[in-house]
C-alpha positions as CSV (number, residue, x, y, z in Angstrom):
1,X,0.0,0.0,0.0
2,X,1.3,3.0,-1.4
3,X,2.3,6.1,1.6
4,X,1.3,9.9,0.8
5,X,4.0,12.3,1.6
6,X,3.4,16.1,1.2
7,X,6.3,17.9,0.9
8,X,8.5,21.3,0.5
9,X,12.2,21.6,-0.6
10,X,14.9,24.0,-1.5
11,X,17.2,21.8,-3.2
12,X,18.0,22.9,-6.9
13,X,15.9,20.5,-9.1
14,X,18.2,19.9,-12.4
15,X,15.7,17.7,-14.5
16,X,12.1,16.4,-13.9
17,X,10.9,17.6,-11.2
18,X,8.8,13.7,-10.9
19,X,12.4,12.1,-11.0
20,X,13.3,11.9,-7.6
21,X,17.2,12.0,-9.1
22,X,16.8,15.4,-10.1
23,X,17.0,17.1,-6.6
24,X,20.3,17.8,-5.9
25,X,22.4,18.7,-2.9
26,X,22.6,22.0,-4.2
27,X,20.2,25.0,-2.7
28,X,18.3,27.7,-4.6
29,X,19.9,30.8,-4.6
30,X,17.9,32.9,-2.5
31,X,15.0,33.2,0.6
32,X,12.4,34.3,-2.5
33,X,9.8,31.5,-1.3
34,X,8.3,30.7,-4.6
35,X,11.9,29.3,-5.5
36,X,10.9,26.3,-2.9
37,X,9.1,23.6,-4.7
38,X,5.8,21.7,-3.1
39,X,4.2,18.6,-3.7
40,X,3.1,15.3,-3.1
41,X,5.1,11.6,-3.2
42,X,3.6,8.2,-3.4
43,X,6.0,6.1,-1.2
44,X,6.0,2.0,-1.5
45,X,5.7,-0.2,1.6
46,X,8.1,-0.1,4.0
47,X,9.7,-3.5,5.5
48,X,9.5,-2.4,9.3
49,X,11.1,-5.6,10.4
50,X,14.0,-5.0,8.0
51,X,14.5,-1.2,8.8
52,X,13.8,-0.9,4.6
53,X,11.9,2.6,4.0
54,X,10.0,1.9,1.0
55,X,10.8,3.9,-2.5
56,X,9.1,6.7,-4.3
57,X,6.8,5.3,-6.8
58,X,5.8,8.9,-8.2
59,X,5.8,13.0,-7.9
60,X,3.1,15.0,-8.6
61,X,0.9,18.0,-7.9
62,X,3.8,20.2,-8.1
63,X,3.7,24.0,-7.4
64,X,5.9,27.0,-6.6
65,X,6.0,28.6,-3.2
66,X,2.9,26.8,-1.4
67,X,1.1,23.8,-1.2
68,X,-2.1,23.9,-4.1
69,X,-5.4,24.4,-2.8
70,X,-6.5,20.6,-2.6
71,X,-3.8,19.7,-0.4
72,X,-4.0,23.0,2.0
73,X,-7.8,21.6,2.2
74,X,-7.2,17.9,2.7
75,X,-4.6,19.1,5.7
76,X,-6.6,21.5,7.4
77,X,-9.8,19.9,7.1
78,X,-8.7,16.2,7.1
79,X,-9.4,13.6,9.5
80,X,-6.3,12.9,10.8
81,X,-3.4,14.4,12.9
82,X,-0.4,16.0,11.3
83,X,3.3,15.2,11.3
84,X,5.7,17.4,9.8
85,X,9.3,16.0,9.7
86,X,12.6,17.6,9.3
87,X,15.4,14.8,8.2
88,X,18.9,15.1,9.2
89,X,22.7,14.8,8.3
90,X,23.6,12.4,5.0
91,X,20.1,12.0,3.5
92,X,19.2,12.6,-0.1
93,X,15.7,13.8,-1.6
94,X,14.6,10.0,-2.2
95,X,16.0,9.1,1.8
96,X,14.2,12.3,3.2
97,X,11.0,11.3,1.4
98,X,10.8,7.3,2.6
99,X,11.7,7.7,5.6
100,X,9.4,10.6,6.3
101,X,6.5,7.4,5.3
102,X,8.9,5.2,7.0
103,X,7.7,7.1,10.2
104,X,4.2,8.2,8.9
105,X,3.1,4.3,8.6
106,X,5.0,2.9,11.7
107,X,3.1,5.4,14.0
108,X,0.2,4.4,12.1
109,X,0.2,1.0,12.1
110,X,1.6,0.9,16.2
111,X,-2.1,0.8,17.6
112,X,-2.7,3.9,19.3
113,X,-5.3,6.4,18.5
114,X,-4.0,9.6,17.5
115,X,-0.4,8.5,15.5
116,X,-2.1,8.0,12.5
117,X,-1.0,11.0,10.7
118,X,-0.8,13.0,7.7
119,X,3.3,13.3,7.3
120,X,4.9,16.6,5.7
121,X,8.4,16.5,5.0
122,X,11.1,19.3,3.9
123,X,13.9,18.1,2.3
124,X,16.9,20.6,2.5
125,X,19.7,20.2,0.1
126,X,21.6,17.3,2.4
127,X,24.4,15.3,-0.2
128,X,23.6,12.2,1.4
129,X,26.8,10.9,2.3
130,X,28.6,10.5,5.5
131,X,32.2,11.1,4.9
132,X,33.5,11.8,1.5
133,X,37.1,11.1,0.4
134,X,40.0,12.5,0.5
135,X,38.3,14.7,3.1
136,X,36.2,12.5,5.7
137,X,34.9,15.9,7.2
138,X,33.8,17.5,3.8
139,X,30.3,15.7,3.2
140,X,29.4,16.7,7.2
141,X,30.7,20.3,6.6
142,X,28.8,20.6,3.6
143,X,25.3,19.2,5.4
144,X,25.9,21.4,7.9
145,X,26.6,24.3,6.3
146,X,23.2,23.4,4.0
147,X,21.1,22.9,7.2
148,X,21.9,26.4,8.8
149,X,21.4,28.4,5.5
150,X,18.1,26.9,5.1
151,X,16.5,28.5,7.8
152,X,15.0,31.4,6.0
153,X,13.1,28.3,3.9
154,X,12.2,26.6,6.5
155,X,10.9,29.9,8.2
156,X,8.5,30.5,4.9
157,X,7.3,26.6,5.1
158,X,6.0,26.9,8.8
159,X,4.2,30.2,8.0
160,X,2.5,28.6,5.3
161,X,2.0,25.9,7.4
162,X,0.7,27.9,10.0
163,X,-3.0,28.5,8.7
164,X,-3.6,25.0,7.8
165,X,-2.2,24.0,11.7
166,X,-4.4,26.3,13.3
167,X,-7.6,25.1,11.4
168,X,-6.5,21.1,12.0
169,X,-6.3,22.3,15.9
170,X,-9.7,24.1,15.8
171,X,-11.0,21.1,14.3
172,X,-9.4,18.7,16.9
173,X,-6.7,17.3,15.5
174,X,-2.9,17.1,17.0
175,X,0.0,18.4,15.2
176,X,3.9,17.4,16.0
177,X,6.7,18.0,14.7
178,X,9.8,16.0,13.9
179,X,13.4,17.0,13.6
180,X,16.9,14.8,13.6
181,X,20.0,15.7,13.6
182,X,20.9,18.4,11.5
183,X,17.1,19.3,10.9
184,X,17.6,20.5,14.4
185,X,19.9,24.0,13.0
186,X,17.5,24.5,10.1
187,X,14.7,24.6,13.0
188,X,17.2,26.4,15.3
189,X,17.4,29.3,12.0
190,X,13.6,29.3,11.6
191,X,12.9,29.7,14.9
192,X,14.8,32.6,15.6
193,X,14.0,34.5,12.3
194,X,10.6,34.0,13.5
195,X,11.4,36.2,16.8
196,X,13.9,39.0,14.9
197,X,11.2,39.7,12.2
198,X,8.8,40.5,15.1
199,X,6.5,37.8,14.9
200,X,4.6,36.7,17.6
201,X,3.5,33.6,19.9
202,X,2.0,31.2,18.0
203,X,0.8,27.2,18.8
204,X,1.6,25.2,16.0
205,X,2.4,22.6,17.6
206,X,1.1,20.6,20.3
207,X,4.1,18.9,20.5
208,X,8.0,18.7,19.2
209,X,10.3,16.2,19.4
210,X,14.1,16.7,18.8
211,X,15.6,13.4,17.7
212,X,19.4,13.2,19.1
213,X,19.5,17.0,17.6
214,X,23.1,18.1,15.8
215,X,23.0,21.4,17.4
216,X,25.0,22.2,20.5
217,X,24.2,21.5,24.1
218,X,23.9,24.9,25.1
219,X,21.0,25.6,22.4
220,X,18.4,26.4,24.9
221,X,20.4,28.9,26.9
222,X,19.9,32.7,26.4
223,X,23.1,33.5,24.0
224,X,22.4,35.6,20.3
225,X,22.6,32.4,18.7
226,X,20.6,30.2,21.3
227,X,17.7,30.0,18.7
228,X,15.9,27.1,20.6
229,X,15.4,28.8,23.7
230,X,12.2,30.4,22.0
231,X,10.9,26.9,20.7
232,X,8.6,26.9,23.2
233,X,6.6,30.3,22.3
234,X,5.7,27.8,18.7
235,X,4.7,24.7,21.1
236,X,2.6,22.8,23.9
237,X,5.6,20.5,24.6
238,X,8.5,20.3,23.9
239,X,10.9,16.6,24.1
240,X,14.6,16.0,23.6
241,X,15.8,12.7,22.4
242,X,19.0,12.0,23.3
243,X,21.6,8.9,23.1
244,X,25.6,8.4,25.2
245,X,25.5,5.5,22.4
246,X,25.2,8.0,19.1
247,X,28.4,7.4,17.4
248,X,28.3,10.0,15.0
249,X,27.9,13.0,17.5
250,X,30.7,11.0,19.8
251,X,33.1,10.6,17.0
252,X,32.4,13.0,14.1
253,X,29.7,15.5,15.2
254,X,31.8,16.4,18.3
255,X,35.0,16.7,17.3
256,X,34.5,18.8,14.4
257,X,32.8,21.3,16.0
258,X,35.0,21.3,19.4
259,X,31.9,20.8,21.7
260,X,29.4,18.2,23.2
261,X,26.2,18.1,21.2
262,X,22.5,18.4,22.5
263,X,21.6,15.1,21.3
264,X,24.8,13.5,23.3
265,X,23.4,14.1,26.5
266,X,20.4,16.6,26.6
267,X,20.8,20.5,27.1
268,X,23.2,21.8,29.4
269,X,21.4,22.8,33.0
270,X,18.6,20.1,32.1
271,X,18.2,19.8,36.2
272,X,17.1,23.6,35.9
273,X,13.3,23.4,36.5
274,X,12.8,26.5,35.9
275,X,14.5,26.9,32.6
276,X,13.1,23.0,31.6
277,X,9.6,22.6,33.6
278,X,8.3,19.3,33.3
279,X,4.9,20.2,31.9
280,X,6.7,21.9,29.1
281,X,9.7,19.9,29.0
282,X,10.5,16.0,28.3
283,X,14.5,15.0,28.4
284,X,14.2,11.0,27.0
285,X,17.3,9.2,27.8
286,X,17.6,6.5,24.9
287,X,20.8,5.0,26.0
288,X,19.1,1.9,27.4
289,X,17.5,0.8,24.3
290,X,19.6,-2.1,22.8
291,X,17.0,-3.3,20.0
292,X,18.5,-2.9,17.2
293,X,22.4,-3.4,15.8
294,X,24.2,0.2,17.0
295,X,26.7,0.7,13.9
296,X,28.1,3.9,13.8
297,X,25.1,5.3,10.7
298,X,22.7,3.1,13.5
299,X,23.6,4.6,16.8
300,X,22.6,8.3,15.2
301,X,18.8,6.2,13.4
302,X,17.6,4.7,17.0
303,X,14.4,7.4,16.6
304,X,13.3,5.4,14.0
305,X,15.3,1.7,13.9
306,X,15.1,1.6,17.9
307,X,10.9,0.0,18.1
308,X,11.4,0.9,21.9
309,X,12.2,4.4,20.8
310,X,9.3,4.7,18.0
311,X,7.3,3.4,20.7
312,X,8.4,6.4,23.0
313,X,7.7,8.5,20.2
314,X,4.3,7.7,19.9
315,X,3.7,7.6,23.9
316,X,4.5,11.4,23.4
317,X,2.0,12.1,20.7
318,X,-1.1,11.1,22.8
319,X,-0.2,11.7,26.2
């Protein structure tokens, strides 16, 4: 059974844009929002047992700038909850877009009201490797560099997002948010464009989860570039998901940018109950879970390979 993904990007598209193969690592050249692309993907199965996101099977309904009316009305008026997801370090177009239905049909499938979602993705221009040779740090440096610059983007998706959110709310429906790794800085950049062009408060989100997030520890504190300290101004809820196990923040992440990582251990001052109050606040520790094979690409994945973890993740939506 074929998985719908909506979706935004602002990768250059060199080709068709219904060839997956034509989005490149490369982003368009400047914030002008009608340069980011929208549409909709038809994902295959996905082999949950076998960690095997299924492939795109077609692109279509393609426009410039926003989502086309029939797809701003099936998400604001649907029946179902919405996810949007954020992918991380080393993925292409085609990765961002099955795992986004990777996750959309495991919540949906786990047997819990409420995780049956709607799931829209945006793709930023990621290569989609993890080291590249003769320099191992280039393909990180590159992703990283990507994910920060594509803030402003990301900034216009959520306020075109915003309308349809607030009319899924008012018609009872639950909307999350989720970002990995390096998602986490395009977020970061969104969020705090939000703030400096004097926009205000706004609940999009009931709640966000940060899976083991590629930004650094001290991202919640009050500094200039502290971005996610005003997160919670956009949401009910707010969890970090974060792994001692993850590899690729222990031994790559790290050590190129000469400091721990929030998704290593949580934020710095976590304890703080004032800065993190529970009711607005969830640190998940996912160091215990030992279901699946921790590689070093693995031990950065457990959001979605872990099925303790996914289970977590859907706990969090309906609690």
């Amino acid at each position: 059974m074929a998985s719908t993904v909506y979706f935004a990007t602002n990768r250059v598209i060199v080709g068709p844009k219904d060839k997956p193969g034509s989005y490149t690592s490369s982003m368009v050249p400047s914030a002008n929002p009608a340069e980011v692309i929208y549409g909709t993907a038809f994902v295959g199965s996905a082999d949950f047992e076998e960690d095997k996101p299924g492939n795109i099977t077609s692109l279509h309904d393609f426009s410039d700038g926003m989502f086309n009316d029939p797809v701003n009305e099936d998400l604001s008026k649907g029946g179902r909850n919405i996810l949007v997801f954020i992918h991380g370090f080393a993925n292409t177009f085609g990765d961002a877009i099955a795992r986004a239905a990777f996750n959309r049909e495991w919540f949906a499938n786990h047997g819990i009201s409420g995780t049956d979602t709607a799931v829209i993705a945006f793709s930023w221009p990621s290569r989609g490797q993890v080291v590249s040779l003769p320099l191992p740090w280039d393909a990180y440096r590159h992703d990283q560099e990507a994910a920060t610059n594509s803030g402003m983007h990301l900034l216009r998706f959520l306020s075109n997002l915003l309308p349809m959110l607030e009319k899924a709310r008012e018609n009872g429906r639950r909307t999350f948010l989720l970002a990995h790794s390096m998602g986490n800085l395009a977020l970061q950049g969104a969020v705090g464009t939000w703030f400096a062009q004097g926009n205000g408060e706004a609940t999009m989100f009931d709640e966000v989860i940060l899976a083991a997030p590629d930004v650094k520890h001290t991202a919640f504190g009050n500094g200039a570039s502290d971005h996610l300290h005003d997160l919670h101004r956009l949401a009910q809820r707010i969890s970090v998901l974060y792994s001692r196990a993850d590899k690729v923040l222990d031994d790559l992440s790290e050590i190129v940018n000469g400091g721990p990582r929030l998704g290593q251990r949580g934020p710095y001052g976590m304890g703080d109950l004032v800065q993190f109050p529970a009711k607005r606040y969830q640190m998940v520790d996912c160091t215990g879970f030992n279901d699946y094979k921790i590689t070093f690409q693995g031990s950065h994945q457990y959001y979605r390979i872990s099925r303790g973890v996914r289970a977590t993740i859907a706990a969090l939506m309906t609690a």
